[in-house]
C-alpha positions as CSV (number, residue, x, y, z in Angstrom):
1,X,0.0,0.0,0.0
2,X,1.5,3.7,-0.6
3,X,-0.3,6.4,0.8
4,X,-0.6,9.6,-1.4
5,X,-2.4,12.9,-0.9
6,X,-1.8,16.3,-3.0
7,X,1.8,17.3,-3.8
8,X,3.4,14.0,-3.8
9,X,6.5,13.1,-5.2
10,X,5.9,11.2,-8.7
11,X,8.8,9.2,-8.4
12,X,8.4,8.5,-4.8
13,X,5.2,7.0,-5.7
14,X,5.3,5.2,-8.8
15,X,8.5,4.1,-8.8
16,X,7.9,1.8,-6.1
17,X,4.5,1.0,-6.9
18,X,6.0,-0.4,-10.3
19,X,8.9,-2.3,-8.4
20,X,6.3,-4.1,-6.2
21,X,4.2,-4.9,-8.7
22,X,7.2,-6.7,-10.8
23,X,8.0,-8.2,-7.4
24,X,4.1,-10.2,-7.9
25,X,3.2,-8.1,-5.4
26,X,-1.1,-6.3,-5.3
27,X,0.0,-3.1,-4.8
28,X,-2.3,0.2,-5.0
29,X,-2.6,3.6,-3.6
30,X,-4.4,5.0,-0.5
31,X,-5.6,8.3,0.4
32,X,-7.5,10.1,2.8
33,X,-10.8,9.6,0.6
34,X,-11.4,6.7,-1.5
35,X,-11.8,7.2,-5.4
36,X,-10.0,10.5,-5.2
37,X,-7.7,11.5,-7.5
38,X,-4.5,13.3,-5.7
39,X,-2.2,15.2,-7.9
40,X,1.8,15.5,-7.3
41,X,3.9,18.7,-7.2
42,X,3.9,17.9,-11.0
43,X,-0.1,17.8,-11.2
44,X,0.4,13.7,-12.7
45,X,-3.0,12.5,-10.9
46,X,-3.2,8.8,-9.3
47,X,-6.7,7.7,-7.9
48,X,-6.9,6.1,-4.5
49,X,-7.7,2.8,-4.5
50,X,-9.5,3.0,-0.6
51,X,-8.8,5.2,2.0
52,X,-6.4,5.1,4.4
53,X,-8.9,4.4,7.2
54,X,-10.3,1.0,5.5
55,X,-6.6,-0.1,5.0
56,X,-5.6,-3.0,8.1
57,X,-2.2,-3.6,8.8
58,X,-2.9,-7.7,8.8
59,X,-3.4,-7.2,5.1
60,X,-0.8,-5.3,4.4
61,X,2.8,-6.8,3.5
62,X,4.0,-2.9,2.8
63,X,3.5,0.4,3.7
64,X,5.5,2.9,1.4
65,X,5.3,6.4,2.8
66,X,6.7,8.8,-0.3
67,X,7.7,12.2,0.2
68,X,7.2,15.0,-1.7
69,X,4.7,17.5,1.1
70,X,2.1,14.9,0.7
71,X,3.6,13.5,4.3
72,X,3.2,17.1,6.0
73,X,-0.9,16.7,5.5
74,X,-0.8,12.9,5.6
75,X,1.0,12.9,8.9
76,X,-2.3,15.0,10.2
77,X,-4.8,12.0,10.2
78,X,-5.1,10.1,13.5
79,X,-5.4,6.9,10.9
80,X,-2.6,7.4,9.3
81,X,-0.5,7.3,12.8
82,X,-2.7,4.1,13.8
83,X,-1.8,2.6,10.9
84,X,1.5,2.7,11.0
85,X,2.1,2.1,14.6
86,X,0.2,-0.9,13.6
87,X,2.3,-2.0,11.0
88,X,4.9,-1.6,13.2
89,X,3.8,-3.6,16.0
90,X,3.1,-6.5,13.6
91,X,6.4,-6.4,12.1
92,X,5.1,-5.6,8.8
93,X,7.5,-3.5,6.3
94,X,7.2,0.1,6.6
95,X,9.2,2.1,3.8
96,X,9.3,5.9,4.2
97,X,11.5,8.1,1.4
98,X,12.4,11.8,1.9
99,X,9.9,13.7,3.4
100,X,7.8,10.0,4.4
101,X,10.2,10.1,7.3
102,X,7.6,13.2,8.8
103,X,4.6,10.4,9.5
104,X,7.5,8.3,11.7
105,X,8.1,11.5,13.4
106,X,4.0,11.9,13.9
107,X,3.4,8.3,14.6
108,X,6.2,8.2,16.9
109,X,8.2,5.0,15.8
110,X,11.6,6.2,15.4
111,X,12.5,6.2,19.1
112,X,16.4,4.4,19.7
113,X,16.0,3.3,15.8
114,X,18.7,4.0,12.6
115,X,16.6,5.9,10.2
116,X,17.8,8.7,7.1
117,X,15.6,11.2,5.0
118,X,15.9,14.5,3.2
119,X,18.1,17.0,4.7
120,X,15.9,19.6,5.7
121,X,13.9,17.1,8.2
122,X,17.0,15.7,10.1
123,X,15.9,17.9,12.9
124,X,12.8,16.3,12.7
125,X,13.7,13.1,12.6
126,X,16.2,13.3,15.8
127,X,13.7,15.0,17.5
128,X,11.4,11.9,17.0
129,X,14.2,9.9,18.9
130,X,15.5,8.5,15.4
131,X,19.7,7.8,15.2
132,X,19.9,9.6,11.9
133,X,22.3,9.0,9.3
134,X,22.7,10.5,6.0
135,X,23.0,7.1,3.6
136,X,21.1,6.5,0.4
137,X,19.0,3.6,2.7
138,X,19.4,2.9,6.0
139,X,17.4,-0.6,7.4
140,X,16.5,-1.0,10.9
141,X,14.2,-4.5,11.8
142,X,10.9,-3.7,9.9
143,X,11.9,-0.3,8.9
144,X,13.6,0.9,5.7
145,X,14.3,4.9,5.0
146,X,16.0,6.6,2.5
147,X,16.9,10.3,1.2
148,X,15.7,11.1,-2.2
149,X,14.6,10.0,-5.5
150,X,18.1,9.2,-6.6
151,X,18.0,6.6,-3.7
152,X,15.3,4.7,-5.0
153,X,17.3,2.1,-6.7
154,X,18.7,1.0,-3.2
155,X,15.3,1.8,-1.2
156,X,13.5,-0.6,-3.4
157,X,16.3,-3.1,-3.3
158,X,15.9,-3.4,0.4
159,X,12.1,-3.1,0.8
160,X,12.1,-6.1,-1.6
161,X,14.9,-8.1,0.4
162,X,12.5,-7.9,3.4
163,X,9.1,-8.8,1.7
């Protein structure tokens, strides 16, 4: 599942939605209102599959969290924080890229754990209790981050590794 709203990164989205699906994975999109279509920072539309709040985490293999400032409204929905603590609890794969690293901060999951994401959030991020680094992916248990679009190569390598 990859959750989108307005002003997502393209790349950040379908990159890895194309990855998983080549993997044999049933991937699709999720955003706050099911049906809707969300446009990037580029205005290339993707429709939501469901909404985030009909998504459950014991369905889910994946969560991939994209960046682009998407995250900044995202990380404002009480189900988006539910669902990935729950994720989280269950062990399942949670994949955040760039700015994705903002709903960690919000859901609270970096405490004591190696994480990385775009620059300008570092603060963020250690704030959140994360041990940051700045590498093009950085896995810790259930939890892969990376920086930017150029990182996706490696992000996807490693999401994969773990599914």
């Amino acid at each position: 599942m990859i959750l989108v709203d307005n002003l997502y990164q393209e790349m950040e989205v379908w990159y890895p939605l194309y990855r998983l699906q080549e993997a044999g994975l049933e991937v699709s999109a999720a955003g706050h209102e099911a049906g809707k279509v969300y446009t990037s920072k580029h205005g290339y539309p993707i429709t939501a599959a469901q909404s985030i709040a009909s998504v459950r985490a014991s369905r889910r293999d994946v969560l991939v969290l994209p960046g682009g400032y998407a995250p900044d409204r995202l990380r404002t929905y009480p189900e988006v924080l539910q669902l990935v603590r729950e994720m989280d609890e269950a062990g399942r794969v949670i994949a955040a890229i760039c700015h994705g690293g903002w709903i960690l901060c919000s859901a609270a999951v970096l405490r004591g754990r190696r994480a990385t994401s775009v620059q300008n959030i570092r603060d963020d991020m250690t704030n959140a209790g994360a041990l940051w680094e700045d590498s093009e992916v950085v896995v810790d248990k259930n939890l892969v981050t990376s920086r930017k679009p150029a990182d996706l190569p490696a992000f996807m390598r490693e999401v994969i590794k773990l599914l």
